[in-house]
C-alpha positions as CSV (number, residue, x, y, z in Angstrom):
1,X,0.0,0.0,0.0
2,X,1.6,3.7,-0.5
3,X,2.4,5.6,1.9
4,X,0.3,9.1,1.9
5,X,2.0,12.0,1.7
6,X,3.0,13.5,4.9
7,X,1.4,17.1,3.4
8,X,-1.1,15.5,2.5
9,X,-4.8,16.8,3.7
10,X,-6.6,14.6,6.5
11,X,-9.7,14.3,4.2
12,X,-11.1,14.4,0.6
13,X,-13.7,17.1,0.8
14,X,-17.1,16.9,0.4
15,X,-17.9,18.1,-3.2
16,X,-21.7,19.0,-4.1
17,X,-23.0,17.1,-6.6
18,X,-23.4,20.3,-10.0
19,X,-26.5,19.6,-11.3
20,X,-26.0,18.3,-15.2
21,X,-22.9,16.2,-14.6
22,X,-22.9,12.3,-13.7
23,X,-19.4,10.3,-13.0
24,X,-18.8,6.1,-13.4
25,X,-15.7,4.0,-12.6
26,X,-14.3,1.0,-13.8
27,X,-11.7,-1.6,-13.4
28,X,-10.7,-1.7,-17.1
29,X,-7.1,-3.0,-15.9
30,X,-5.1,-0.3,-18.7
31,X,-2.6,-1.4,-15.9
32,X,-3.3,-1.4,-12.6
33,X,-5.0,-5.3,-10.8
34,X,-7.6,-5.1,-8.8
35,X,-8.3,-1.3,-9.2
36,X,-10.6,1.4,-10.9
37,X,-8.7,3.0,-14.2
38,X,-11.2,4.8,-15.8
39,X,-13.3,7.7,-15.4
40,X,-16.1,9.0,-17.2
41,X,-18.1,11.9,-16.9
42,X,-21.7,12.7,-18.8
43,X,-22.3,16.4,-19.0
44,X,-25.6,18.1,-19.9
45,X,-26.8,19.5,-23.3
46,X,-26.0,22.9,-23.5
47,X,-23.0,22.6,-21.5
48,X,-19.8,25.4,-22.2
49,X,-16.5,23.2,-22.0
50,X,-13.1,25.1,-22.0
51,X,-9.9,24.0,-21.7
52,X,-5.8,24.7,-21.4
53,X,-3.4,22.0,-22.5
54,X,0.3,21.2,-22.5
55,X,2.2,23.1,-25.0
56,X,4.8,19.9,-25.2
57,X,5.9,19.1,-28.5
58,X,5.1,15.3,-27.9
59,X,2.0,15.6,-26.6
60,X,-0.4,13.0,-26.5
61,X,-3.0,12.5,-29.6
62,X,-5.8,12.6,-26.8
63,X,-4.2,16.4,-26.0
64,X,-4.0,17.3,-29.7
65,X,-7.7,15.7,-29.9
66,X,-9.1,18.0,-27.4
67,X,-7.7,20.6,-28.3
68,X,-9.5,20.4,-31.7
69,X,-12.7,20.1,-30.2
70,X,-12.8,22.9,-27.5
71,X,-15.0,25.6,-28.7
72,X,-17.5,23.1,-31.1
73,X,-21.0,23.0,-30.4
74,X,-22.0,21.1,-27.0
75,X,-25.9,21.7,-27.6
76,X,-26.1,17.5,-27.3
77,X,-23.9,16.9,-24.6
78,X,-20.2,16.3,-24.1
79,X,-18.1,13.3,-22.1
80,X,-15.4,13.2,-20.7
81,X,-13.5,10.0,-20.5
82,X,-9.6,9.2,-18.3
83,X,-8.0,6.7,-18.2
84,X,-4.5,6.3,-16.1
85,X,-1.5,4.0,-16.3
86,X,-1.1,4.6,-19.9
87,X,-0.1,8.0,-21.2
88,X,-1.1,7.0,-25.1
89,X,1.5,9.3,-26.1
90,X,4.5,8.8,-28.5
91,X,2.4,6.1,-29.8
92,X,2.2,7.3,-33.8
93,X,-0.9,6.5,-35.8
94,X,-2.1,4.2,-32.9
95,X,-2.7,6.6,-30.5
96,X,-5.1,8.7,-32.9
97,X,-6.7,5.2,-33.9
98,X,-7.1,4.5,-30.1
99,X,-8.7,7.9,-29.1
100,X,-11.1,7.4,-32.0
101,X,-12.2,4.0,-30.9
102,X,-12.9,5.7,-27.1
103,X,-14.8,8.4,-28.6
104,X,-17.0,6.5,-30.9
105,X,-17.6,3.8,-28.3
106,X,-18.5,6.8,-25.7
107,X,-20.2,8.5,-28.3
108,X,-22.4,5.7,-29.3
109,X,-23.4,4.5,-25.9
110,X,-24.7,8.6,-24.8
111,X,-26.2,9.5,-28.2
112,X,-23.4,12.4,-28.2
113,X,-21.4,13.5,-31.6
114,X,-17.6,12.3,-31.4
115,X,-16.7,16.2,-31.6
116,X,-18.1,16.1,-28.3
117,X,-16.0,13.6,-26.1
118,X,-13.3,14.7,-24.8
119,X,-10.8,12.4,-23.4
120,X,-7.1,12.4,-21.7
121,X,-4.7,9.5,-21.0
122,X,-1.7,9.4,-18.0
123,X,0.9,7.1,-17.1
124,X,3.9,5.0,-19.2
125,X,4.6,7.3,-22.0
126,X,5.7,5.0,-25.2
127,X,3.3,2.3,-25.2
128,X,0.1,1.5,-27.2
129,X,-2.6,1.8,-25.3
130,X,-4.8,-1.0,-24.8
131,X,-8.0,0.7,-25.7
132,X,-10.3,-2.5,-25.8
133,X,-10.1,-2.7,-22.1
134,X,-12.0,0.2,-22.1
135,X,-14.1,0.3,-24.9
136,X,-15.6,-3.1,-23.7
137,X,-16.5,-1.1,-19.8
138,X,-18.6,2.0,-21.5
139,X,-21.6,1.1,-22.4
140,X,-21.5,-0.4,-18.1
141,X,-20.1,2.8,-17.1
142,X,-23.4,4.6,-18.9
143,X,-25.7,2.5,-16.9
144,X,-24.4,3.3,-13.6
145,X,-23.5,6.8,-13.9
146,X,-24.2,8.8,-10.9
147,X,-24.4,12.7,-9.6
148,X,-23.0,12.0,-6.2
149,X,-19.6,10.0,-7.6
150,X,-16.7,12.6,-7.7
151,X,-14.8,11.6,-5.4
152,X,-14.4,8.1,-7.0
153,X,-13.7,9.6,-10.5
154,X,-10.5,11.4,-8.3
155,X,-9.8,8.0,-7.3
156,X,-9.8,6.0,-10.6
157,X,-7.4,9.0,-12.4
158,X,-4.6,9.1,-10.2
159,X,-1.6,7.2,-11.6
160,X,1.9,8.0,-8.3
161,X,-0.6,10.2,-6.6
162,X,-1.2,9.1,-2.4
163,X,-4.0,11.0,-2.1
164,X,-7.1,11.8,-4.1
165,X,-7.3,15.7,-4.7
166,X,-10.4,17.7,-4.7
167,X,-12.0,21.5,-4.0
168,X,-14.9,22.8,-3.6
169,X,-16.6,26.7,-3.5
170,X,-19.7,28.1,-3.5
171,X,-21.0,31.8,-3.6
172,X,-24.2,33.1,-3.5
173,X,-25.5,35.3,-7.2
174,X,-28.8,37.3,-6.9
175,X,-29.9,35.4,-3.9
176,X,-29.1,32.2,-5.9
177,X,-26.0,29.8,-4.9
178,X,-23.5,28.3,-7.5
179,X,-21.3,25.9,-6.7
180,X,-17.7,24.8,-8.5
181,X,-16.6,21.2,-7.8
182,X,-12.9,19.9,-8.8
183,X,-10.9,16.9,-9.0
184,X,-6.8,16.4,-10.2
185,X,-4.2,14.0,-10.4
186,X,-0.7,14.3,-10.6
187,X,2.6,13.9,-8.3
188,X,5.7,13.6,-10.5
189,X,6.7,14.9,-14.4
190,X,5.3,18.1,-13.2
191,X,6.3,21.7,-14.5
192,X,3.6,23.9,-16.0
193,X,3.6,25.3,-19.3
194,X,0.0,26.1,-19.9
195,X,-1.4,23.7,-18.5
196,X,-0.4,21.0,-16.3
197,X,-1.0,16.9,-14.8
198,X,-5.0,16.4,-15.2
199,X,-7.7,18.9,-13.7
200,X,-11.3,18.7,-14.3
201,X,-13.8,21.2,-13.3
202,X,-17.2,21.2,-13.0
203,X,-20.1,24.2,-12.0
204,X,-23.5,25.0,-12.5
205,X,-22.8,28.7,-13.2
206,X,-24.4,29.8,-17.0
207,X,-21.6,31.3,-19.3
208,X,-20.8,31.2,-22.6
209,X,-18.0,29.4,-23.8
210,X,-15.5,32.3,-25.3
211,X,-15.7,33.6,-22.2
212,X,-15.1,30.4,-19.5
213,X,-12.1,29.9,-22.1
214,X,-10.6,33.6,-21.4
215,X,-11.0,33.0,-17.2
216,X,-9.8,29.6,-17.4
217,X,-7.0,30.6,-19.1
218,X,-6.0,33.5,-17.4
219,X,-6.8,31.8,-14.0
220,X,-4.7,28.3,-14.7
221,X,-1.9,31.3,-15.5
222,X,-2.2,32.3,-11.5
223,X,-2.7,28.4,-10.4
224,X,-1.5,25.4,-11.6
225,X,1.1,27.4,-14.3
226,X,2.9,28.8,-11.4
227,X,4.1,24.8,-9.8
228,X,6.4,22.8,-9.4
229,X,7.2,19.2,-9.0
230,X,10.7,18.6,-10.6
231,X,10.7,20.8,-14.0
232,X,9.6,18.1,-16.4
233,X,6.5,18.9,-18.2
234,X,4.0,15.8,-19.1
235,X,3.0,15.1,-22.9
236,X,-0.6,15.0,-21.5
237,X,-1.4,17.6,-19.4
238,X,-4.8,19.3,-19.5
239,X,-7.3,21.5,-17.6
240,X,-10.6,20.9,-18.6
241,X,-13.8,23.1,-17.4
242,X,-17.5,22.7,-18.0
243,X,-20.2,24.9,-17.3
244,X,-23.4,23.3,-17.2
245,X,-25.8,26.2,-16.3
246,X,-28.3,24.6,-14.2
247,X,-28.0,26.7,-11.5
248,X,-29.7,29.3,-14.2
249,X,-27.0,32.2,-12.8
250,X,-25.0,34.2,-15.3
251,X,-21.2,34.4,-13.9
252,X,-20.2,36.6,-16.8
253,X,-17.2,38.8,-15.7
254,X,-18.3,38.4,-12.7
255,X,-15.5,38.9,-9.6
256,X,-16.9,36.9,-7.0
257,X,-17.6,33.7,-9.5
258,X,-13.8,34.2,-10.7
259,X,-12.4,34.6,-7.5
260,X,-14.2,31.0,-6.4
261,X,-12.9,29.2,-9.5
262,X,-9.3,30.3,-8.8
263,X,-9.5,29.1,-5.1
264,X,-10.5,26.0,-6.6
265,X,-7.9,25.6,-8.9
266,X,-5.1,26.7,-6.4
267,X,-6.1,24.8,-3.9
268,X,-5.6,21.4,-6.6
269,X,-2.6,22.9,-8.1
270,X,-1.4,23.2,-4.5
271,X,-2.5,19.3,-3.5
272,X,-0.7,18.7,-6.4
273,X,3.0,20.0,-5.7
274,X,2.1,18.5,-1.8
275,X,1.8,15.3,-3.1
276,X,4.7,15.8,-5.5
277,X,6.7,11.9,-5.3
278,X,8.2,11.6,-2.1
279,X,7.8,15.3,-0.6
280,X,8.6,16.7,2.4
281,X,8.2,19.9,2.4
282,X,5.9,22.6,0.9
283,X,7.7,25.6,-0.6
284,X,6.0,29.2,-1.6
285,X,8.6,30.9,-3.6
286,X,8.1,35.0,-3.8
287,X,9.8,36.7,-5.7
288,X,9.5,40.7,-5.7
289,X,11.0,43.8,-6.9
290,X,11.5,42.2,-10.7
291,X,12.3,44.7,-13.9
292,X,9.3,42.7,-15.6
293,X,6.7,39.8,-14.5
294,X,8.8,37.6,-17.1
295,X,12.0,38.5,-15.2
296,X,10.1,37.8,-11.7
297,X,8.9,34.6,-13.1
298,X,12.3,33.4,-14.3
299,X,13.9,34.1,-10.8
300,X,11.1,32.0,-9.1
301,X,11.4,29.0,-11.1
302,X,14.7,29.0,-11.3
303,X,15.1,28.8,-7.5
304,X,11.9,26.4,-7.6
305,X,13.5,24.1,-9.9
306,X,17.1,24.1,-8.8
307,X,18.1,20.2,-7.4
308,X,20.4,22.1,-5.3
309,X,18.0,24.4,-3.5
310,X,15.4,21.1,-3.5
311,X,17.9,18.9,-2.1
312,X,19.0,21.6,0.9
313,X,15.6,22.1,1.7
314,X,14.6,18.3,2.0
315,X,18.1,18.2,4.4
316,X,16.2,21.3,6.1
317,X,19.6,23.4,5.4
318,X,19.5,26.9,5.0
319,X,22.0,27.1,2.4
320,X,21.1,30.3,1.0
321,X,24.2,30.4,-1.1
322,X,21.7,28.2,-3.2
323,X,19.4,30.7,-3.8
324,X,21.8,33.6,-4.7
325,X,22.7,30.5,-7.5
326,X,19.4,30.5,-8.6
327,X,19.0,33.9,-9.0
328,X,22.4,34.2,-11.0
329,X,21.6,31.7,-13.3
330,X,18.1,32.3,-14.1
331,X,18.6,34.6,-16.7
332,X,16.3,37.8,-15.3
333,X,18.2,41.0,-14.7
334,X,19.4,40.8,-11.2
335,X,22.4,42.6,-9.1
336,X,23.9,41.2,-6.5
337,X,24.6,44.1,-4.1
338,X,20.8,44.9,-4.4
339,X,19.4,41.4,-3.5
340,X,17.8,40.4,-0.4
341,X,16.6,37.1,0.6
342,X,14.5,35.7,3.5
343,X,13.6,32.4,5.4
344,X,10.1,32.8,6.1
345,X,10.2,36.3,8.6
346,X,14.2,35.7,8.8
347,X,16.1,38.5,6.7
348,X,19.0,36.5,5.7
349,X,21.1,38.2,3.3
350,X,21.0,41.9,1.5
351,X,23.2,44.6,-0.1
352,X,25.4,41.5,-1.1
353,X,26.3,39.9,1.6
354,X,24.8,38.1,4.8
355,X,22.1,40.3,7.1
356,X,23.6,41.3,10.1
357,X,21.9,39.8,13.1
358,X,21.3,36.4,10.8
359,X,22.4,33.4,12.6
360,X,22.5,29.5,11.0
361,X,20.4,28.3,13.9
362,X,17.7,30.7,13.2
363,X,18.1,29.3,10.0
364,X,17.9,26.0,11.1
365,X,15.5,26.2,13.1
366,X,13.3,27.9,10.4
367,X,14.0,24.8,7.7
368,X,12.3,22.0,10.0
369,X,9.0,23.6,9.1
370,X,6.7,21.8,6.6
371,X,5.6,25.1,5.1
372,X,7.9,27.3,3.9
373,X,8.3,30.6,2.3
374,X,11.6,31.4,0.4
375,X,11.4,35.3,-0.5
376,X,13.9,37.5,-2.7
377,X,14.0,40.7,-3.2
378,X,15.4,42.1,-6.6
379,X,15.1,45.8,-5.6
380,X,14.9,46.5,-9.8
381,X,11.5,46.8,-10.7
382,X,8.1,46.5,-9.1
383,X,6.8,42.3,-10.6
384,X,6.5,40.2,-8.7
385,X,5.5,36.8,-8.7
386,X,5.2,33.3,-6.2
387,X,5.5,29.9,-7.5
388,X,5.1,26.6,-5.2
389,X,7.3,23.9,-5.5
390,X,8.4,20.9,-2.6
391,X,11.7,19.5,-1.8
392,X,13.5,16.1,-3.7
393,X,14.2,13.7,-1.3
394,X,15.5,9.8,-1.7
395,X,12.1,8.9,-2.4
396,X,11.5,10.6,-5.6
397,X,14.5,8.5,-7.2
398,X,13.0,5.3,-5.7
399,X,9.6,5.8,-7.3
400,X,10.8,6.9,-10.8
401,X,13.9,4.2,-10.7
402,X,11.2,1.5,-10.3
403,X,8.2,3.5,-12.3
404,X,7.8,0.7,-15.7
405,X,9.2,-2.2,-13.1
């Protein structure tokens, strides 16, 4: 049995069932004995779907698939099917072959068009994906899909993952209460770039589709773009959001509806980097005073990233020497006589050179903290920017040294 993250939460949330979506699971055995593999999820005619997707140049054909379809008409319905322990990517002609087969099979069994299933794939990259196993469990998974069964479609996606990872809001429009319910996967081969691991999304708020793409985008930009993991970037990562307007409340540039979606999706992009393979630690990285938000970006992830920071932080060493690395090589206009950096509350080092009344056992004593907050100060500009990462321990080489064994 795994072990559960040690930052992990104590409980999977209770997520209320969004009126127009309905979940079923199945043990279709892609890989895993004994286990539920695949997820599917029926969403309501009329339904706005949006989504952000890896920008990887070996994405998977189920990315390149969706991607094609976002913004077609969803006036019959959409689906969305997952499947994990096989990433169907880097698998040529046979991966498109395969995500046709799903999406005819799914769209035969819930009178949908193709153009409106949607599906993703995660695990072993580079082999042909056994799609029969699951094209034999659909028309079962129609016949026993269910309002109330989120929280086992977060169970059947997760491939490394400890935990299950889910978020809920709800805010009250016109005297009339929407609610936003979420679910993620992902642990390891995580570093954002436009989207990242698998997050789907689901609310009864009414908006059109144009723009739930424009908020999803800019809000994945503030969430699960800004971790983490260990700087690789998945072939198959996607966000995925549908709007099913049942609750018959209009969340169009609305503030308080935007501001509940990106709770939701920070809150899985953070259960994400907490559950990153084998972590110890939970890292915010802020970075302020940049020349530009690109520059303040580049500074965070570069001292997000770095094995050497990752490693002194799993040791719980205050090696800031690290982080003055970090900063040097991260590209972004930087001077070295203007830069400060803190522990947490703890001034560490400015102008250059360590902070007078800094001592290694405040230090120290700061680094045996689950949570922690690494801060720099550029003193250039006025970007800034935070970024959440964890620390790389023994355990994240034991899991990917024995991943495919």
């Amino acid at each position: 049995m795994i072990k559960k993250s040690p930052l992990a939460p104590n409980f999977f949330p209770e997520l209320p069932v969004i009126v127009g979506v309905e979940f079923a699971t199945a043990a279709a055995g892609v890989k895993y004995i004994d286990r539920e593999d695949v997820m599917l999820a029926s969403i309501s005619p009329g339904s706005t779907i949006a989504g952000v997707f890896t920008r990887s140049t070996t994405r998977a054909a189920c990315v390149l698939d969706c991607q094609s379809k976002i913004g077609g008409d969803m006036s019959q319905g959409a689906a969305i099917l997952v499947n994990s322990g096989n990433a169907n990517a880097f698998t040529g002609v046979a991966g498109q072959e395969s995500v046709d087969r799903i999406c005819t099979a799914v769209a035969a069994s819930l009178s949908l068009p193709t153009s409106a299933v949607f599906t993703s794939s995660t695990g072993v990259i580079g082999e042909t994906l056994p799609d029969h196993k699951i094209t034999k469990c659909v028309d079962s998974l129609t016949k026993s899909m269910r309002g109330d069964a989120i929280a086992n479609a977060a169970k059947a996606i997760i491939t490394t993952d400890t935990f299950e990872k889910g978020s809920t809001a709800s805010i009250v429009v016109s005297g009339k209460t929407v609610h936003i319910s979420g679910i993620a996967k992902g642990s390891g081969m995580i570093a954002p770039d436009m989207a990242t691991m698998l997050a789907y999304i689901f609310t009864d708020a009414k908006i059109l589709q144009p723009e739930l793409q424009a908020l999803l985008t800019d809000l994945n930009n503030k969430s699960f773009n800004c971790i983490t993991v260990d700087s690789d970037t998945s072939t198959s990562d996607a966000v995925i959001c549908a709007a099913t307007g049942t609750s018959g409340v209009d969340v169009t540039r609305n503030e308080v509806f935007a501001k509940a979606l990106k709770h939701v999706m920070l809150d899985l992009a953070h259960q994400v980097v907490k559950d990153g393979e084998g972590a110890t630690k939970f890292v915010a990285v802020e970075v302020t005073g940049a020349a530009s938000d690109e520059d303040a970006r580049k500074v965070a992830m570069s001292i997000a990233n770095s094995p050497l920071v990752k490693t002194a932080i799993a040791g719980e060493d205050p090696n800031w020497g690290r982080i003055v690395m970090a900063v040097g090589k991260s590209g972004a206009q930087a001077d070295r006589d203007r830069l400060s950096i803190w522990l947490g509350p703890h001034l560490v080092a400015e102008n250059g050179w360590v902070a007078k009344g800094y001592t290694e056992k405040t230090g120290t004593t700061y680094m045996k903290k689950r949570n922690l907050v690494i801060r720099v100060g550029l003193s250039i500009g006025s970007a800034t920017t935070t970024v959440w990462t964890c620390d790389l321990t023994h355990k994240y080489i034991e899991i990917n040294a024995d991943y495919r064994s």
